[in-house]
N, C-alpha and C positions, 0 to 999 in steps of 0.2 A: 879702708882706702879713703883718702881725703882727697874729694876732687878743692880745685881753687875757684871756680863757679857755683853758684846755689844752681837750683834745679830749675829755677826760669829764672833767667837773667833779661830777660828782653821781653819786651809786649810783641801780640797779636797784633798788629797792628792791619794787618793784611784781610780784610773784612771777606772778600770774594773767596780765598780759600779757608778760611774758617770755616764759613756756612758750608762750601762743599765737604769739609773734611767732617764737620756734625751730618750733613743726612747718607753720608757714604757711611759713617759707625751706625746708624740707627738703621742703617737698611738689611744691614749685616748681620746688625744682634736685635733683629725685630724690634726695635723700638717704634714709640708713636712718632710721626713727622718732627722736626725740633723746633721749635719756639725760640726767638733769641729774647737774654735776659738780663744779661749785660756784659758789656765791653770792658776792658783792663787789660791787666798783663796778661789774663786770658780770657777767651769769650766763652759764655753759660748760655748753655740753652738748655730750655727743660723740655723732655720726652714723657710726656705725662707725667707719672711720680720717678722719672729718672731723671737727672741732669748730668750733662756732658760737658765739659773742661777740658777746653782745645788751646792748645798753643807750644810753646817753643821750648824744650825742656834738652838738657845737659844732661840727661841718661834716659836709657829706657821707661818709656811711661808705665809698664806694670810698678816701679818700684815707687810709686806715689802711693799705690793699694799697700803694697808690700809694708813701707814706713808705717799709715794709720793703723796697722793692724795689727804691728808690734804696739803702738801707743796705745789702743785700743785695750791690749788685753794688758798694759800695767794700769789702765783706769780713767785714761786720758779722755774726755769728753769730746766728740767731735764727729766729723760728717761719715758715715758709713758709704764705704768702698763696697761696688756691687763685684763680686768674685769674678774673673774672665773676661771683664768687660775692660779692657785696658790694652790699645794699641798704637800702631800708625795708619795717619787715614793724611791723601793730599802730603805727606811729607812732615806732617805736625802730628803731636801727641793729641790724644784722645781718653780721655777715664770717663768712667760711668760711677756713679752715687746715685746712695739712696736721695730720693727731696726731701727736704725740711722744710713745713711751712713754719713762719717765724710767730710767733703767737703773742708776743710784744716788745717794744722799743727799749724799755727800762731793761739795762743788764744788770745784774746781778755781781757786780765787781768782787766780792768777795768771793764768788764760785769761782770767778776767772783766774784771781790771782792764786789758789786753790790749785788751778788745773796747769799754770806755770809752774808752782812747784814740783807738780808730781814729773813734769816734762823735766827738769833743774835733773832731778833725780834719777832719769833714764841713763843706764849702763849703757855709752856708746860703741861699745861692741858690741851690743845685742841688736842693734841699727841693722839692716842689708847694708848689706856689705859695698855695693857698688851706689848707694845713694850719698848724692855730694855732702859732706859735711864740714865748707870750709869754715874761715877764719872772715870774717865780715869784713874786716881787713881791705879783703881782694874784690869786695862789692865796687862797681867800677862810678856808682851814682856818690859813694864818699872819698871818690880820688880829686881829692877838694883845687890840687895846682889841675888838675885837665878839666876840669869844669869851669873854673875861673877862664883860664887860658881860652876857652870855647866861648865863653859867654861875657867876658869883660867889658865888649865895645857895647854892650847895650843895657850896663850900669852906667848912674851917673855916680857923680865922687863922693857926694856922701854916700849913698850906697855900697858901694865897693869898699871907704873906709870903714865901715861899721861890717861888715863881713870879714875883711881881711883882718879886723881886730879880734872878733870871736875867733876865727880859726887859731890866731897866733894865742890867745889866752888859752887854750886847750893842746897849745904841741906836747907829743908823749900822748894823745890817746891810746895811738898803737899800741904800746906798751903795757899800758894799763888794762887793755880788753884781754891779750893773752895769760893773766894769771888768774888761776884760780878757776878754768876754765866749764862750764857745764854744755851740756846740751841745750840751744836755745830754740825756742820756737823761730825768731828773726824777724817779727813785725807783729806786735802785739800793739793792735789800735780798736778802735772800735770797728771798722769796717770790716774787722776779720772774726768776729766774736759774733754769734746767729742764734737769739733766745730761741729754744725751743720747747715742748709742753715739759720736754723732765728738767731743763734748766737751760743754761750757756750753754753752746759749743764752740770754743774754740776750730777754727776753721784756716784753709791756706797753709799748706805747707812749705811752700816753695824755694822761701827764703830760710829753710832750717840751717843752722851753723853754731860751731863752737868758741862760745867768748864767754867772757864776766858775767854772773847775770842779772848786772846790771846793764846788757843790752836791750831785754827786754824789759827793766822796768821804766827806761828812759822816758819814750814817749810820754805814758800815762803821766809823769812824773811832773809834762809844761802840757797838759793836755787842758788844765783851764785857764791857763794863762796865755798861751797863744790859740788855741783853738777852740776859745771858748766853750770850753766840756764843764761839767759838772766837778765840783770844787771839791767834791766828794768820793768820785770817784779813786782817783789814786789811793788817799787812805784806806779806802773801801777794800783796793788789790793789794795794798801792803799788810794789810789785819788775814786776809784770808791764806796769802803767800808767806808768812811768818817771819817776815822781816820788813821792815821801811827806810829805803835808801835815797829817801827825797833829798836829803843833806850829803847823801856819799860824795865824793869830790867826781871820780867818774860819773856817776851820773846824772850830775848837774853838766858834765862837759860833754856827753853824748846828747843827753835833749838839745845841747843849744846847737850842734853840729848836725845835729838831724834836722834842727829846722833851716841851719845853713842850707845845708842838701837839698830840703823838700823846695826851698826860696829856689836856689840854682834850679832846679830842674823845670820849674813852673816858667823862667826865664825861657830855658833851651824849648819847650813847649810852646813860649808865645810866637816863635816865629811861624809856626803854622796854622798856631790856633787862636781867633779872636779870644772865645774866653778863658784860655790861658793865659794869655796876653794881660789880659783884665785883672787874674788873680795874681799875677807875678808883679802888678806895680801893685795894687794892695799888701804885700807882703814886703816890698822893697821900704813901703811907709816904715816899718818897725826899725830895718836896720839903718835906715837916716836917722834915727833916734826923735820921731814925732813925736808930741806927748798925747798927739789924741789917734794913733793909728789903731787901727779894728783889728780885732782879732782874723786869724784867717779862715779858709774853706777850704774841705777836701775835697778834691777833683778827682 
């Protein structure tokens, strides 16, 4: 079954029932009081060596444990699902994991792009059955005319022209992401990759979906070029993934549309948040085509 949703589509944003929906699971499944850890499209809190992952999910939260635990046993490196511990708490999902202390900053890029492979290679019928696995397609932060449409009065014109000309150099993505299609992780960046003592783990499921896969190797692909990463890194995941599609023509047109997206959204974000605010005109520098604009920052 193909839902048209990834499995969290929308942030936590809702901080008062978070926190109630973490000590209401921990009080349940005897956990230690919860700690908060951090905030996103879902909020972590750690219960002594357990951590809890609260937010807004498009099917039952067991099928989070369900996914890692098929990926798990074809090899997949990543965060251990505690058994039972996966419900609704406050009206929001709730899962329980093992913790991972991180043991260092340095990743391992070549274990990563390693551990995309083996994901490339999952038979998606051996998936549960009822976990969403659409087409990125229908992801609603790359519905590039309703983003603009929402957020155009608060471009200026070189900005607007230097975005409207990325999107237009790239029409026909669509097209190109549905052939050839694999299982993909859906956000393969640094922030989702947690060294741990036996190596990387790839972590976050949420955004899993089926496209090219060169969806996941986009990112990494402008990852020192706009965000300033390590110049190394990419080659590092294309040596270990056993292919390099830095040159592919999609995926030079999904990096630059992801950073469209990431640009737009940090926009829609400024209207509430000062330092989003902050980072969405640093990022506007690039597509006025500055010669001296900064690289950006993850938020």
């Amino acid at each position: 079954m193909t839902h048209d949703r990834p499995f969290v589509d929308r942030p936590m944003v809702d901080t008062d029932t978070a926190d109630r929906a973490a000590a209401s699971a921990a009080q349940v499944w005897a956990l230690d009081d919860p700690k908060s850890l951090r905030r996103g499209m879902n909020a972590l809190y750690a219960c002594g060596q357990v951590v809890l992952r609260v937010g807004h999910t498009t099917a039952p939260a067991h099928l989070a444990h369900d996914l890692v635990t098929v990926l798990l046993a074809h090899g997949v490196p990543t965060a251990v699902p505690i058994d039972g511990l996966a419900g609704s708490f406050e009206g929001v999902s709730v899962t329980a994991w093992e913790r991972v202390t991180p043991v260092e900053e340095v990743v391992d890029w070549g274990s990563v792009g390693a551990c995309v492979r083996l994901v490339h290679e999952v038979d998606p019928l051996e998936l549960p059955h009822e976990y969403p696995l659409p087409s990125p397609t229908s992801f609603p932060w790359w519905d590039f005319d309703a983003l603009l449409g929402d957020v155009a009065d608060s471009l200026d014109a070189g900005a607007l022209r230097g975005i409207e000309a990325a999107i237009r150099r790239h029409d026909g993505w669509q097209s190109a992401l549905s052939v050839s299609t694999v299982v993909c992780h859906g956000d393969v960046h640094p922030g989702n990759v947690l060294v741990s003592a036996t190596g990387p783990l790839l972590i976050d499921w949420d955004l899993l979906c089926r496209a090219h896969p060169a969806w996941d190797h986009a990112m990494l692909s402008s990852y020192a070029e706009r965000w300033g990463g390590d110049s190394a890194s990419y080659p590092a995941f294309a040596e270990g993934y056993g292919a390099n599609l830095a040159d592919d023509e999609l995926t030079v047109a999904l990096a630059e549309l992801r950073n469209v997206s990431a640009t737009l959204m940090r926009v829609r974000a400024g209207r509430s948040s000062h330092a989003a605010a902050e980072e969405a005109d640093r990022r506007l520098r690039y597509w006025r085509g500055e010669r001296d604009a900064p690289v950006w920052r993850a938020q």
